[in-house]
FIDO-652437 format. One record per residue (C-alpha): x, y, z; residue in three letters. Coordinates in pm, whole numbers, plus 50000, padded with zeros to 5 digits. Last residue first. Layout:
N
xx;yy;zz;base
X;Y;Z;ALA
...
END
This chain:
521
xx;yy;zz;base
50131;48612;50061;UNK
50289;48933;50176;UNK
50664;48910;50281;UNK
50842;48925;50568;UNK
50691;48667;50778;UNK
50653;48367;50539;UNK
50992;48466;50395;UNK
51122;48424;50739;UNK
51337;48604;50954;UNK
51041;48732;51181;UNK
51042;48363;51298;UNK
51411;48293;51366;UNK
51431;48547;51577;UNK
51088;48488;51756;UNK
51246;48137;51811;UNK
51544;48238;51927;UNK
51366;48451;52177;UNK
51199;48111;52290;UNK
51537;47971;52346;UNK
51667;48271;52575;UNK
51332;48289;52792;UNK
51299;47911;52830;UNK
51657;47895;52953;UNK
51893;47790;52715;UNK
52071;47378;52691;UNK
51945;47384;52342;UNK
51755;47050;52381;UNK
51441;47115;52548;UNK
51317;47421;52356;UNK
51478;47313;52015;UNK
51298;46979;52018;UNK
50985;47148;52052;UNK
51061;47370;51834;UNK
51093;47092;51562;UNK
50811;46931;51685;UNK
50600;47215;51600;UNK
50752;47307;51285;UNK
50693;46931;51190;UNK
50335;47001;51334;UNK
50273;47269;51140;UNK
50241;47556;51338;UNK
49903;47736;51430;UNK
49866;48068;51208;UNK
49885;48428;51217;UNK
50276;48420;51147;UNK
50454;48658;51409;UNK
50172;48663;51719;UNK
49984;48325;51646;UNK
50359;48162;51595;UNK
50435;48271;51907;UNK
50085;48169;52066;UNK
50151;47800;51921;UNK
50494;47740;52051;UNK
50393;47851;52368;UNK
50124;47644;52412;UNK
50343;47326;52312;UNK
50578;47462;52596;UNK
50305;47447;52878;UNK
50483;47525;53204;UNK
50640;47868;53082;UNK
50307;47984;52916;UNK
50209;48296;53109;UNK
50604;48369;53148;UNK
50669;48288;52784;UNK
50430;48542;52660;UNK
50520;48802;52957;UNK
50868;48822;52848;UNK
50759;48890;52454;UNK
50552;49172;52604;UNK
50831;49318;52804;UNK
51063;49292;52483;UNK
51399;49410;52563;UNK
51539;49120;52392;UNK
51319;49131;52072;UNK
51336;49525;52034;UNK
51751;49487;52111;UNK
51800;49222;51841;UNK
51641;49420;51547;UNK
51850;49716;51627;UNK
52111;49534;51732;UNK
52194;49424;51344;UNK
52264;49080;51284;UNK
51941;48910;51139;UNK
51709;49144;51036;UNK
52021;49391;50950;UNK
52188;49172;50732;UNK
51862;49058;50539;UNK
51798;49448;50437;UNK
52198;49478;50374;UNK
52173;49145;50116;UNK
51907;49282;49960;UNK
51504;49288;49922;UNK
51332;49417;49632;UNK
51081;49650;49800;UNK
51156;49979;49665;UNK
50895;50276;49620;UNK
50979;50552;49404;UNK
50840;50291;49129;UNK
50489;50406;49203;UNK
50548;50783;49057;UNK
50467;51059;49285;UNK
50821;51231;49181;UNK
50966;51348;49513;UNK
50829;51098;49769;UNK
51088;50955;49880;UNK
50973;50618;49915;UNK
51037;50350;50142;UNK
51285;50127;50032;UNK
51394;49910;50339;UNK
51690;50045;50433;UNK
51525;50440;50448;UNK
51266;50286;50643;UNK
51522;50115;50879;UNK
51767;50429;50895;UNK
51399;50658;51042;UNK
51179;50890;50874;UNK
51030;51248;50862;UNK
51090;51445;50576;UNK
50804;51236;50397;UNK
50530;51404;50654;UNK
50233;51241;50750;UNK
50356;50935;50959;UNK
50051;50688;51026;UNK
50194;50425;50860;UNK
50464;50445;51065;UNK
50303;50402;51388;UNK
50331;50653;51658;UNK
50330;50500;52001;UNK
50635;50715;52140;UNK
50509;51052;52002;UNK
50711;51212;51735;UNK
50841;51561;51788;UNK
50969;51649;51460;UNK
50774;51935;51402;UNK
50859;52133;51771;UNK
51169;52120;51650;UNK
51333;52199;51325;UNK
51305;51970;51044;UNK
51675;51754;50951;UNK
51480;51486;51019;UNK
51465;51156;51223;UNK
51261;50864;51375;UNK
51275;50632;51665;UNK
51055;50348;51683;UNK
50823;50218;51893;UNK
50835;49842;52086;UNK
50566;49602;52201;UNK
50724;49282;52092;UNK
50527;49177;51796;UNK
50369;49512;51735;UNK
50748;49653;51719;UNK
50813;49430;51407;UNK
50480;49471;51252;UNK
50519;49844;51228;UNK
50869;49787;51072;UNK
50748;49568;50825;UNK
50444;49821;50772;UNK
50633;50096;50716;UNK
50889;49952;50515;UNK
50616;49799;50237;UNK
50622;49366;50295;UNK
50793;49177;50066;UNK
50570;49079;49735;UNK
50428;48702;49598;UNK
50154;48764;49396;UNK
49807;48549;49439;UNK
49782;48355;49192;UNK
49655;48326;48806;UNK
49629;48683;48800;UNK
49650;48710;48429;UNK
50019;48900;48434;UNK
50160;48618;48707;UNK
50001;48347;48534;UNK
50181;48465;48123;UNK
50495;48233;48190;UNK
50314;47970;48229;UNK
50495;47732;48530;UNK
50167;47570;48651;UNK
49948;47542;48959;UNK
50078;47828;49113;UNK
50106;47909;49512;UNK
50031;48212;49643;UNK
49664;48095;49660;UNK
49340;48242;49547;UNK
49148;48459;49801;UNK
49176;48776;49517;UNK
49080;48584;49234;UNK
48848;48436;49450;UNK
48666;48821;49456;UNK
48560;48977;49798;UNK
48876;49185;49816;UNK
48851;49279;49480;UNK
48450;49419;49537;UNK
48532;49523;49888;UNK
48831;49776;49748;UNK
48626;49867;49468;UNK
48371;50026;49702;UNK
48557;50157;49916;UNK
48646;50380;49614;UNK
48358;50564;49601;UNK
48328;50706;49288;UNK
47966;50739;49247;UNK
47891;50414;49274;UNK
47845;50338;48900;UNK
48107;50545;48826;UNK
48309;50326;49003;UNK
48157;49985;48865;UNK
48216;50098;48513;UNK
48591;50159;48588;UNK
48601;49749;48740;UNK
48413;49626;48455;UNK
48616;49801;48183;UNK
48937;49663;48371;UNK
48817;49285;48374;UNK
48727;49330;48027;UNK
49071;49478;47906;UNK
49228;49178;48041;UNK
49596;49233;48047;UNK
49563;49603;47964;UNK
49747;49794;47621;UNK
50079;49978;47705;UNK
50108;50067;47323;UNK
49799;50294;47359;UNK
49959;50424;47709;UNK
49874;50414;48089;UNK
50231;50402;48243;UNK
50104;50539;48651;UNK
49994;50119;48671;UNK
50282;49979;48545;UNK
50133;49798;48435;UNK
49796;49793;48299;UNK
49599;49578;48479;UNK
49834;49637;48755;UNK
50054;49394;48948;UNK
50072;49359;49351;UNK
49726;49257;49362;UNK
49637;49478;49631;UNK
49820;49807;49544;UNK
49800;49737;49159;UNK
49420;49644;49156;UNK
49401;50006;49362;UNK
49619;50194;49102;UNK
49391;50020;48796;UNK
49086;50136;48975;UNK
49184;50492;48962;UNK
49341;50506;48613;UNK
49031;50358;48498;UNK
48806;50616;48707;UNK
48988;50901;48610;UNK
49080;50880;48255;UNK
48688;50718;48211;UNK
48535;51021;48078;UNK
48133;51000;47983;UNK
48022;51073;48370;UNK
48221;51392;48385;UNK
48505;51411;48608;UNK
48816;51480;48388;UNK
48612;51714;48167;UNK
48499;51936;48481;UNK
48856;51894;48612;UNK
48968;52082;48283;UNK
48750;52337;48244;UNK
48801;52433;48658;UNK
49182;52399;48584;UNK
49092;52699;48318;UNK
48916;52891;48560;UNK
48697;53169;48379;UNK
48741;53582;48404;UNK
48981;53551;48059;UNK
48740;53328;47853;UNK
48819;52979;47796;UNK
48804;52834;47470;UNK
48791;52494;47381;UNK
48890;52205;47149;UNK
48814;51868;47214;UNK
49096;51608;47145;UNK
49079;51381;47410;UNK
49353;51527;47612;UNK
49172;51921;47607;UNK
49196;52142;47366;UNK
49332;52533;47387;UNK
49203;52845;47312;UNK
49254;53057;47592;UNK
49047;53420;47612;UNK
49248;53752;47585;UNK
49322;53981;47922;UNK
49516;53742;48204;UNK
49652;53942;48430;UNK
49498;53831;48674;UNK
49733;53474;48723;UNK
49476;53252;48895;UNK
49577;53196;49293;UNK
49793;52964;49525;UNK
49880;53131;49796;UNK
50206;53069;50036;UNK
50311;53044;50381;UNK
50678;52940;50440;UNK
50693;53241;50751;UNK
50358;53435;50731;UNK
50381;53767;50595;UNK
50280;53608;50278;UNK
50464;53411;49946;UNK
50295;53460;49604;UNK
50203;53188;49361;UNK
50085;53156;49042;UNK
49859;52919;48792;UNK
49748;53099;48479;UNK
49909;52828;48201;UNK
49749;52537;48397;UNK
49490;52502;48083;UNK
49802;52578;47826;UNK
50009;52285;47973;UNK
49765;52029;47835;UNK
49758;52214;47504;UNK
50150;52169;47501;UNK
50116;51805;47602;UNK
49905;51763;47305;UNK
50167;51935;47053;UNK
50435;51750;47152;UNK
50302;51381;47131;UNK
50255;51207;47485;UNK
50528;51021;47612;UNK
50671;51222;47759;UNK
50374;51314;47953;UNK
50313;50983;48151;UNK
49980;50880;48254;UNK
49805;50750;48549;UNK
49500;51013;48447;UNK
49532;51166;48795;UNK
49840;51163;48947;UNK
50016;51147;48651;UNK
49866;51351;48379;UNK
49807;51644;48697;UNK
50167;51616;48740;UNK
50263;51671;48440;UNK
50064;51928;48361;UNK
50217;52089;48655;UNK
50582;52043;48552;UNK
50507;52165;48229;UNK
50314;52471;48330;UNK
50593;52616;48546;UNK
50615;52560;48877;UNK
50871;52325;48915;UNK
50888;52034;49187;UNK
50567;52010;49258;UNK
50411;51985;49607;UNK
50283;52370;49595;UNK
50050;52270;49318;UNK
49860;51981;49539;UNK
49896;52179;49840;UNK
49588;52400;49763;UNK
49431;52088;49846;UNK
49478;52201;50231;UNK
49299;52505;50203;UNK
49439;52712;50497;UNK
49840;52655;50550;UNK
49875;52662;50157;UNK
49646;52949;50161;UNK
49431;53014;49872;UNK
49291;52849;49548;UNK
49133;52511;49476;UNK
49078;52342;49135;UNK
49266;52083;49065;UNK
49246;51914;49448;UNK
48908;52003;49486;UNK
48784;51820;49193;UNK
49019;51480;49251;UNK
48813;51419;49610;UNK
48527;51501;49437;UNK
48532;51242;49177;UNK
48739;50972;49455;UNK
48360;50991;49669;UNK
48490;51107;50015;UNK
48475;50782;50181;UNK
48513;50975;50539;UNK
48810;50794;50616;UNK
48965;50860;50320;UNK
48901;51220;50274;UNK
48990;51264;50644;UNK
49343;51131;50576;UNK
49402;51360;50233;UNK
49267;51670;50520;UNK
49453;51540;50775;UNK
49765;51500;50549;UNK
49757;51836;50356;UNK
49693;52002;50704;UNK
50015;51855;50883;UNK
50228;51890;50575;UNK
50138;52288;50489;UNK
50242;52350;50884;UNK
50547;52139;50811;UNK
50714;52306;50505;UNK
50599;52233;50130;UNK
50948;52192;50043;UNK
50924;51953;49741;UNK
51297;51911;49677;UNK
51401;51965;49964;UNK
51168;51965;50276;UNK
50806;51901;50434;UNK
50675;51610;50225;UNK
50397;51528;50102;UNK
50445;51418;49744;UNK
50059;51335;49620;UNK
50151;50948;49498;UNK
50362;50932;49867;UNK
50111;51081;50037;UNK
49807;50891;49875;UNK
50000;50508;49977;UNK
49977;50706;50342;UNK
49703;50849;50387;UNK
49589;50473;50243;UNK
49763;50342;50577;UNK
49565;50580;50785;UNK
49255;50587;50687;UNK
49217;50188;50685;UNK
49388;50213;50989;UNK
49030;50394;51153;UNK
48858;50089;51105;UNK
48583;50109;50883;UNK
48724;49909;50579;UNK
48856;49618;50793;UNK
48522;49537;50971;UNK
48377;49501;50597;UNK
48626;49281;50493;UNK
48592;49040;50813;UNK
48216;49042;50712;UNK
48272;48938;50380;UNK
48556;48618;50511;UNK
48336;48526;50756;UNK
48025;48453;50517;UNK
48036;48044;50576;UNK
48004;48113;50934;UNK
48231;47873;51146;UNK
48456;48077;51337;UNK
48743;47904;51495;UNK
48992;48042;51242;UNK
48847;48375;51280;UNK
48860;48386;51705;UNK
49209;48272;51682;UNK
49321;48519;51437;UNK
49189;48795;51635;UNK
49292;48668;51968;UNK
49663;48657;51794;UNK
49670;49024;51666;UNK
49626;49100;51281;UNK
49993;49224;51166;UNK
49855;49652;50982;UNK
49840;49778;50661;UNK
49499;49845;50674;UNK
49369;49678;50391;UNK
49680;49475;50185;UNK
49807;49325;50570;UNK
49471;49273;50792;UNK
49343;49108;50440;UNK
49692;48938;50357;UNK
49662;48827;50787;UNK
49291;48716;50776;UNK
49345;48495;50441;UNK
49680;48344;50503;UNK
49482;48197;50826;UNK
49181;48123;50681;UNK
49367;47919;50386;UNK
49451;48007;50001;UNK
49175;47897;49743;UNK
49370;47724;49506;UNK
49536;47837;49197;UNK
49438;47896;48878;UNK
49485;47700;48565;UNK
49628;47843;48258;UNK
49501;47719;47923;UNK
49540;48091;47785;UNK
49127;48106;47721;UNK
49075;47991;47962;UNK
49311;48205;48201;UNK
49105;48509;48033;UNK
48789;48359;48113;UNK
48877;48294;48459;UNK
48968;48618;48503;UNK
48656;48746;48377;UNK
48421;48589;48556;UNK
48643;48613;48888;UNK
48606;48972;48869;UNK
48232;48912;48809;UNK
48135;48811;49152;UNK
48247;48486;49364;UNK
48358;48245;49080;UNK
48441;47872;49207;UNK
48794;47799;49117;UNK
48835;47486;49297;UNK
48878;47282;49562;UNK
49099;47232;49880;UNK
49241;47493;50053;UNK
49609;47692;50067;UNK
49859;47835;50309;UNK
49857;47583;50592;UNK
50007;47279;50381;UNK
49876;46988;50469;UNK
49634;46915;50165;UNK
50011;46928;49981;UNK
50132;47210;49739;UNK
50468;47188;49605;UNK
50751;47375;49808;UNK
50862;47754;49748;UNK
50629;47860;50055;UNK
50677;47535;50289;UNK
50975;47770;50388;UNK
50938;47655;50730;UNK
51145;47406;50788;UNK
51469;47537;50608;UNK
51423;47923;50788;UNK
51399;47715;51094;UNK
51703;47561;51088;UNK
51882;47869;50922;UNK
51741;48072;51241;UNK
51878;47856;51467;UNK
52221;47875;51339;UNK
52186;48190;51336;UNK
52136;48208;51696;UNK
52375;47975;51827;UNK
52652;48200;51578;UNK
52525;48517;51767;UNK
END
């Protein structure tokens, strides 16, 4: 253990070109500047204009394909993959490489999964929507994705559905609240959909918020856990409420007040939904919100660049509310392709999206990226009776539907417990215990020992140690090695005294214990 962490504190030193000042060697950055792509970058650079703050460089091909692979899918590109887009020459690789992202079927799966956690699902205490509710809330929050549901509808059927909680998935939506009286609804629906927080609203407009979900109830079946959501019918006089922008209205007895209210939330003249909506996904791949945080939408909360956010919400609508949209549109922006690496110490870069944001890597997809790398699964728990927590051996986490469901690394690592929907459920501020277990804990040690497919990379390249080098750092970093870091394993490899198996393991070790690893950049 000591050879080893010795090791990896050599290599953590050499390779945390990260935190060092930009040379034209570095691998993360390129040459040049701030060109604007599409009007994100119009008004960003306007903004850091206007602030006298310079943006950073364009980051590299290689940071490039693995933040994409990373931010979009959620998944470590693989080394052909990375090899074949660093050696491609087409001045439009970085578009089509977008593109090829959004359609694969981890796109679906890893923004299940950011949705799950804002939407609660989870099987038991406190939110106890049970598995069979779980399983078709997922597929059906999955299948939205996928399928590029446009966000207006997606929001619609989620207010306003009625029924089973086994048979109309969106009926889930109520049943994954903690209360069920009108409060906790409305607050909820201010939340999830309108990125708002209803404490903070003034008394009497929360109370006319809570009047439109006034009718809501529920009634268990015949069917173990089952339950129907429904309109209270014994409702006789008409509701006179007003709805969050002021509006008053009054709904007759036979009528569906959440239907009132998702009609106003969806119409083309409301932007609640559509800035709250864009503002989440600037958040998710930016690491920062226009407003932030992004669920704390508030007049005294104001935007960092209230143009940039108008453009993005106008955009939306424009499309119809498809959110794939908005993805490709940051994704393709320079704002988004810029650097990790500032070009100044203003305190105001980080808010104006000067640079690319610094952030560790979500649980899920740490620990996904971990047993890609050597060809291991993971073992889950939950206190959920079988057959539910049956978990197949190649599951990824991402791909986990149900909150119950989870394993001692993802709880280590901050994942979310999905009981309030808010963004700050999730934790991933690293600590001392996280960086304990990378480096000491058996866990981590057994998946890189046992690892076949580790064994058969330094087999295929046992008489070529330079190529070795290279297709390890392919595999953890997506990139070629520097080559200081490639002399410096060199040197390793022929000096340690190991066999090529045990020295190239503490390689890998030393690798997935970097910043550069563990952390989006």
């Amino acid at each position: 253990m000591k050879r080893v962490l010795v090791i990896i504190l050599v290599f953590m030193t050499v390779m945390q070109a990260l935190g060092a000042p930009p040379t034209p060697a570095d691998p993360f950055e390129l040459p040049g500047e701030f060109v604007p792509a599409n009007p994100i970058d119009e008004h960003v650079l306007a903004r850091l204009r206007r602030h006298r703050i310079e943006p950073a460089r364009l980051c590299s091909d290689a940071v490039f394909i693995r933040r994409a692979y990373l931010d979009l899918i959620g998944t470590l590109p693989e080394a052909a993959a990375v090899r074949e887009f660093l050696e491609n020459k087409q001045p439009d690789k970085r578009a089509r490489l977008i593109d090829e992202l959004l359609e694969r079927p981890e796109f679906g799966d890893y923004w299940a999964l950011k949705w799950c956690d804002l939407l609660r699902v989870k099987s038991e205490f406190p939110i106890n929507l049970w598995p069979n509710a779980v399983q078709a809330y997922h597929r059906w929050i999955r299948d939205s994705i996928a399928q590029n549901k446009p966000y207006d509808r997606f929001a619609y059927e989620l207010l306003t559905s009625s029924g089973s909680n086994f048979r109309i998935p969106p009926v889930n939506f109520y049943r994954a609240i903690q209360g069920r009286e009108p409060s906790a609804i409305a607050a909820a629906v201010a939340l999830t959909f309108m990125g708002q927080r209803i404490e903070h609203w003034p008394p009497d407009r929360r109370r006319d918020l809570e009047a439109l979900f006034s009718r809501v109830a529920f009634k268990a079946t015949a069917e173990w856990k089952e339950e129907i959501v429904y309109l209270d019918p014994a409702a006789a006089e008409p509701l006179r409420t007003r709805l969050p922008d002021g509006t008053e209205v009054e709904i007759p007895p036979e009528t569906d007040a959440r239907r009132v209210f998702a009609d106003w939330l969806t119409g083309r003249g409301n932007q609640h939904l559509a800035r709250a909506a864009v503002n989440r996904i600037w958040y998710w791949l930016m690491g920062r919100g226009i407003i932030h945080e992004p669920d704390d939408i508030r007049p005294d909360n104001p935007p960092s660049n209230p143009e940039l956010l108008e453009y993005l919400e106008q955009e939306l609508i424009r499309t119809g509310f498809h959110l794939r949209h908005v993805y490709r549109l940051i994704a393709n922006s320079r704002t988004y392709q810029q650097s990790c690496i500032p070009r100044g110490d203003d305190a105001a870069a980080e808010a104006l999206f000067a640079f690319y944001p610094v952030r560790r890597l979500d649980a899920e997809v740490l620990i996904d990226a971990l047993n890609a790398i050597c060809g291991s699964s993971e073992r889950y728990v939950s206190v959920i009776p079988e057959p539910y927590t049956f978990i197949p051996e190649n599951q990824r986490s991402i791909a986990l539907a149900d909150g119950s469901i989870t394993s001692p690394f993802l709880e280590l690592f901050g994942r979310p417990a999905r009981d309030t929907g808010l963004e700050s459920e999730r934790d991933n501020r690293p600590t001392d215990a996280q960086r304990l277990h990378l480096l000491n804990s058996s866990h981590i040690r057994n998946k890189i020992e046992d690892s076949e497919r580790l064994r058969a990379l330094v087999r295929m390249n046992r008489a070529n140690s330079a190529r070795l080098i290279r297709s390890l750092y392919l595999n953890i970093l997506s990139r070629y090695p520097t080559p200081q870091e490639a002399a410096a394993a060199q040197e390793y490899l022929r000096g340690s005294g190991l066999s090529a198996r045990e020295a190239a393991l503490d390689l890998v070790w030393a690798l997935v214990n970097t910043k550069e690893f563990l952390y989006r950049h």
